[in-house]
N, C-alpha and C positions, 0 to 999 in steps of 0.2 A: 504494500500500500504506500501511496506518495506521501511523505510529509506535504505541512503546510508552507514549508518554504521552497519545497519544490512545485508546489503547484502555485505558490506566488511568481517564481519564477518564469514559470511557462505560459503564465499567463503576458508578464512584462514581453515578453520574447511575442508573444502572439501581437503584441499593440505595438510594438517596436518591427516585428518583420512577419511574414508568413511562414509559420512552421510545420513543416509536413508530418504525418504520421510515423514517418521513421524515424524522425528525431529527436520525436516526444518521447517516442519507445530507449531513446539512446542514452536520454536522461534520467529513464525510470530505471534501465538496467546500470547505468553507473552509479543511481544511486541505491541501487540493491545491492551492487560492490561495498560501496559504502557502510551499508547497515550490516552486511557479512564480518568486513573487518573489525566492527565494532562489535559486534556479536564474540567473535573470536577472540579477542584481549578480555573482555567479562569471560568468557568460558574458563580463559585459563587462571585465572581466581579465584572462581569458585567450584571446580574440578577437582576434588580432590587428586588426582595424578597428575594435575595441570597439563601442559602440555602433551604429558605422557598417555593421557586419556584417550579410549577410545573413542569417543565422542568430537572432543577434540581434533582428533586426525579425521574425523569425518567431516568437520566445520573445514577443515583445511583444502580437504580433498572437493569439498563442494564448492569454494572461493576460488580453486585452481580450476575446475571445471569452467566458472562461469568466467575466467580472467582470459581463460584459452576460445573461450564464445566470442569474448569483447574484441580479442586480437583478432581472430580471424575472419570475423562477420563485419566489423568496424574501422580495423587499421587505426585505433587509436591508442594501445599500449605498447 
């Protein structure tokens, strides 16, 4: 789900220029990157095996999944 700053955002972008549907999509997946990494630094706090955790490597393996989406769908990492 979009934060409120990212839908203030896209909204400035829409009164400032015309933005197409793949773009809005570009914003919402960088900012799902976003919310991943932050996800991932709480995980490993409160994980008892921190980092070591399986769960953990699964937040990681799901962040590398989506960073490997953004690179090749995107051409922006």
């Amino acid at each position: 789900m979009i934060n409120e700053e990212g839908k203030r955002r896209i909204e400035e972008l829409k009164k400032e220029w015309v933005i197409t549907k793949e773009e809005k999509t570009i914003v919402r997946e960088q900012q799902l990157l976003a919310n991943l990494y932050e996800c991932q630094q709480e995980m490993e706090h409160l994980l008892d095996d921190g980092s070591r955790d399986p769960h953990y490597r699964l937040m990681d393996r799901l962040i590398g999944r989506l960073e490997k989406y953004l690179q090749n769908n995107q051409d922006i990492m």
